[in-house]
C-alpha positions in Angstrom: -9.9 4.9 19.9 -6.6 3.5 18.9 -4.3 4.9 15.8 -2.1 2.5 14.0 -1.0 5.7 11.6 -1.1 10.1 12.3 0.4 11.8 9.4 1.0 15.3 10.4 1.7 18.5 7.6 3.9 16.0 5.6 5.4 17.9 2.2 7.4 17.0 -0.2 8.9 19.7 -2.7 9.4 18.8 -6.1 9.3 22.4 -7.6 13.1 22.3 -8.1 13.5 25.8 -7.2 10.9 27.2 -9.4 8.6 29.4 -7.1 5.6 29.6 -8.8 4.9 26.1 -9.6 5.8 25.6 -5.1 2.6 23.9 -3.2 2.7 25.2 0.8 0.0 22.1 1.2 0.5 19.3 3.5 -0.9 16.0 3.9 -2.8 15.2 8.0 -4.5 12.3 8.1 -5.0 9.1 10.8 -5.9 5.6 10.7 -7.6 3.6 12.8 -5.9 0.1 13.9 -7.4 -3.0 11.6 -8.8 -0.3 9.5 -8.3 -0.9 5.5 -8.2 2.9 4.3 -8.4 3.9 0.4 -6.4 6.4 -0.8 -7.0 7.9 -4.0 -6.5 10.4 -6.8 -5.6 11.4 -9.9 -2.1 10.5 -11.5 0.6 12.6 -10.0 -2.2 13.7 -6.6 0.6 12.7 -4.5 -0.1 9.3 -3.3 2.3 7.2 -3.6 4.9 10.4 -2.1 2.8 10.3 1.0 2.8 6.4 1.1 6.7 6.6 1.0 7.4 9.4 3.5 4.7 7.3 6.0 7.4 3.8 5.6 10.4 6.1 6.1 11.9 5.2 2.5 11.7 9.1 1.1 12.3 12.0 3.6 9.6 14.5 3.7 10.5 18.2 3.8 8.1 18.9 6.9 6.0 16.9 9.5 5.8 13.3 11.3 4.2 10.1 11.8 3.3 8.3 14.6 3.3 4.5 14.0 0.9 2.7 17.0 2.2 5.1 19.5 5.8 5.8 18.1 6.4 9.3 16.7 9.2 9.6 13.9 10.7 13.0 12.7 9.0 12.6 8.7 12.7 14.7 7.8 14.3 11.7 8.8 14.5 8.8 6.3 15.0 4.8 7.4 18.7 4.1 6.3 17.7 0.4 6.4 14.7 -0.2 5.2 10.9 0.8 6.8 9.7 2.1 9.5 9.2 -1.0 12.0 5.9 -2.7 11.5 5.3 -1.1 8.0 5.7 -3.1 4.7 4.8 -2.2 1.0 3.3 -3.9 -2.0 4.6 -2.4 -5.2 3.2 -1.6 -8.3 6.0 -3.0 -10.7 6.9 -6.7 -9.0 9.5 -6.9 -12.1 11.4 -4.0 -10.8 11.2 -5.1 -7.2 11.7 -8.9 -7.6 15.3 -10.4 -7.9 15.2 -12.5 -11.6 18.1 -14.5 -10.5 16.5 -15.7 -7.0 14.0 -18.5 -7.1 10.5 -17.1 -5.5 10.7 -19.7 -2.6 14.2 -17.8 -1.3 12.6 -14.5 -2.3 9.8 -14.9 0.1 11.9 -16.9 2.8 14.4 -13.2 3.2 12.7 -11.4 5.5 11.9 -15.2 7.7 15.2 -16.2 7.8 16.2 -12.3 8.9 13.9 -13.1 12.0 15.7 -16.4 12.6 13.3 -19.0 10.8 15.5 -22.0 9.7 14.7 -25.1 8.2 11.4 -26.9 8.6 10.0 -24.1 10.6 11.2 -21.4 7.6 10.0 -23.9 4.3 6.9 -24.4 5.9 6.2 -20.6 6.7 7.1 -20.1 3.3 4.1 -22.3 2.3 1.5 -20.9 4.2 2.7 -17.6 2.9 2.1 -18.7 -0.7 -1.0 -21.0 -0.3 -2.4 -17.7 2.0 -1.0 -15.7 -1.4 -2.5 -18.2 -3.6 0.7 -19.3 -5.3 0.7 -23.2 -6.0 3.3 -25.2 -4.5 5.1 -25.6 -8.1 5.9 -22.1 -7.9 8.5 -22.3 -5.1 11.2 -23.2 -7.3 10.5 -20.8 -10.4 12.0 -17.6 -10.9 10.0 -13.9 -11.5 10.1 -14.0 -15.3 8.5 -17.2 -15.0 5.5 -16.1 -13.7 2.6 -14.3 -15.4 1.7 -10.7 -14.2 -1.1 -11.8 -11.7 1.4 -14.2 -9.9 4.0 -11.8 -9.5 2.0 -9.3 -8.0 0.9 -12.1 -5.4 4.4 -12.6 -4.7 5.4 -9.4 -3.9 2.4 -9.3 -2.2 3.7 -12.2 -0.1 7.0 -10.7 0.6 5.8 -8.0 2.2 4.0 -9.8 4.5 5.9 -12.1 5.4 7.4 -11.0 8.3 3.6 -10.4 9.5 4.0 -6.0 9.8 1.1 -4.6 11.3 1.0 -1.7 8.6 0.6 -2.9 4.8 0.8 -0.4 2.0 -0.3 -1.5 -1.3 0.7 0.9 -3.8 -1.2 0.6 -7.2 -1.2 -3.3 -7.2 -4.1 -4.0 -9.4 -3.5 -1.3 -11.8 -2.4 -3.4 -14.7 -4.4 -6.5 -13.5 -7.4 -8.4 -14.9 -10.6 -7.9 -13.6 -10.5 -11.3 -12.3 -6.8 -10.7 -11.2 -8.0 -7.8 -9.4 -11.1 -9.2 -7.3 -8.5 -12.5 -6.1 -5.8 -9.7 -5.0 -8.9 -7.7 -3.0 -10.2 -10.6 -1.0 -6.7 -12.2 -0.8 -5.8 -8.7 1.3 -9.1 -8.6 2.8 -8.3 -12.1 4.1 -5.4 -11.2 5.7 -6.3 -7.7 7.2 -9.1 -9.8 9.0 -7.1 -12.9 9.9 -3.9 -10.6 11.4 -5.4 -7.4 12.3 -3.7 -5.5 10.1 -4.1 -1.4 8.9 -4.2 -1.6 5.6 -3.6 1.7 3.2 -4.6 0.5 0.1 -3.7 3.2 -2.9 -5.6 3.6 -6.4 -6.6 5.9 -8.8 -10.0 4.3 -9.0 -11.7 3.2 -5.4 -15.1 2.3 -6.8 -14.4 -1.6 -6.5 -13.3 -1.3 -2.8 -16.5 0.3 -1.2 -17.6 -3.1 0.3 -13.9 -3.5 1.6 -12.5 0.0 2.7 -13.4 1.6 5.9 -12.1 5.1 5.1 -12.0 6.3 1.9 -9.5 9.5 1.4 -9.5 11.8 -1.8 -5.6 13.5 -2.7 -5.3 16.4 -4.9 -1.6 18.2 -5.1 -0.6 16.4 -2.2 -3.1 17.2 0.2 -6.3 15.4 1.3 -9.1 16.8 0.1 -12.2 14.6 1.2 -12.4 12.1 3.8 -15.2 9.6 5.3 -17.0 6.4 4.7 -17.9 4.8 0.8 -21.4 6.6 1.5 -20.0 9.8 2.4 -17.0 10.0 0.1 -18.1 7.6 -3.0 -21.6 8.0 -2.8 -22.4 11.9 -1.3 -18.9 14.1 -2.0 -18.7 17.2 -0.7 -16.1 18.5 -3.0 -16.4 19.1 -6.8 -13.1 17.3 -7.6 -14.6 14.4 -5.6 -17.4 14.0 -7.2 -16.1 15.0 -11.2 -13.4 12.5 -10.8 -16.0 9.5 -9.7 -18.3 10.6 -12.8 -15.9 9.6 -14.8 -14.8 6.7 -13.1 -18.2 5.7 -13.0 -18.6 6.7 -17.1 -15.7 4.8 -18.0 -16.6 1.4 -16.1 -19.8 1.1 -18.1 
């Protein structure tokens, strides 16, 4: 059994000093290569922390990852970006996506950092965005120009652009349409399958992703709390949080 991901006792403190609101919990959990994992939990669980100490972009106050055989001190933040291999998907593409840049040179920055030039680098750039689903026309517009849906594909497509072996996606379909959010699924699923990527997909609600995800994992103050398959985590929980938090999912969906 191959691991494309071991988290160790990661923990992050945000009590500021304040004793009794501290948590000693840590976050442990692996992944297995290709597999497209589901983390989830409620607002504030942790998440999107644990996603962030995992790429190296926040240090964590204890543990470390291993990335496909590498093992990185979790204390120790990336002073230039991720961990190798690893890429993320944000929530909020307006906040990550340059307005003055046109969405053909945003995607085409991480390419031309590996050396694509020219032919080779425009036409990358167009199998990025046809594999994104972005039309052609979209090359030369700018982030405010497109709707929601489109720039979430495009920030989708720049973080895999330089292929990374390890894709977060953190929140991505929160805000999306239903329809939005199925062409964003089975756009990922597409190209876990086609690059054999790990996928750590995050969301508060993972009842849409059973038929994708391969490991579903429950967060609660940082920690996991419940982990398995869609039939043993979504459809059989073993923990009462589990199971009240996908009741009302479930309640709210009808």
């Amino acid at each position: 059994m191959a691991y494309a991901m071991i988290a160790e006792n990661l923990h992050k403190d945000y009590s500021y000093g304040y004793s009794a609101e501290m948590s000693d919990k840590t976050c442990s959990f692996r992944m297995e290569e290709g597999e497209f994992a589901v983390l989830f939990g409620g607002a504030a669980s942790g998440k999107t922390t644990a996603a962030r100490m995992i790429a190296g972009i926040l240090p964590s106050d204890s543990g470390t990852v291993t990335l496909f055989g590498e093992t990185f001190d979790a204390r120790e933040a990336v002073q230039t970006g991720f961990r190798p291999g690893v890429a993320i998907a944000h929530e909020d593409p307006e906040r990550k996506l340059d307005r003055k840049k046109r969405i053909g040179t945003i995607i085409g920055e991480p390419l031309r950092a590996a050396g694509y030039t020219g032919n080779a680098l425009r036409n990358k750039v167009a199998s990025i965005m046809e594999l994104c689903r972005l039309s052609p026309d979209m090359r030369n517009r700018r982030p405010t120009q497109l709707s929601t849906g489109e720039m979430i594909r495009a920030s989708i497509a720049c973080a895999i652009a330089h292929e990374p072996r390890f894709l977060i996606c953190d929140e991505i379909t929160a805000a999306q349409s239903i329809s939005n959010r199925i062409y964003i699924r089975e756009m990922l699923r597409d190209y876990a399958k086609e690059h054999g990527a790990t996928v750590l997909f995050i969301t508060q609600d993972p009842l849409p992703l059973r038929e994708i995800g391969t490991h579903f994992l429950m967060m609660k103050d940082g920690a996991i709390l419940e982990e398995g398959t869609a039939e043993e985590v979504l459809d059989h929980p073993q923990k009462k949080e589990t199971a009240e938090m996908l009741d009302m999912l479930r309640e709210f969906s009808m």
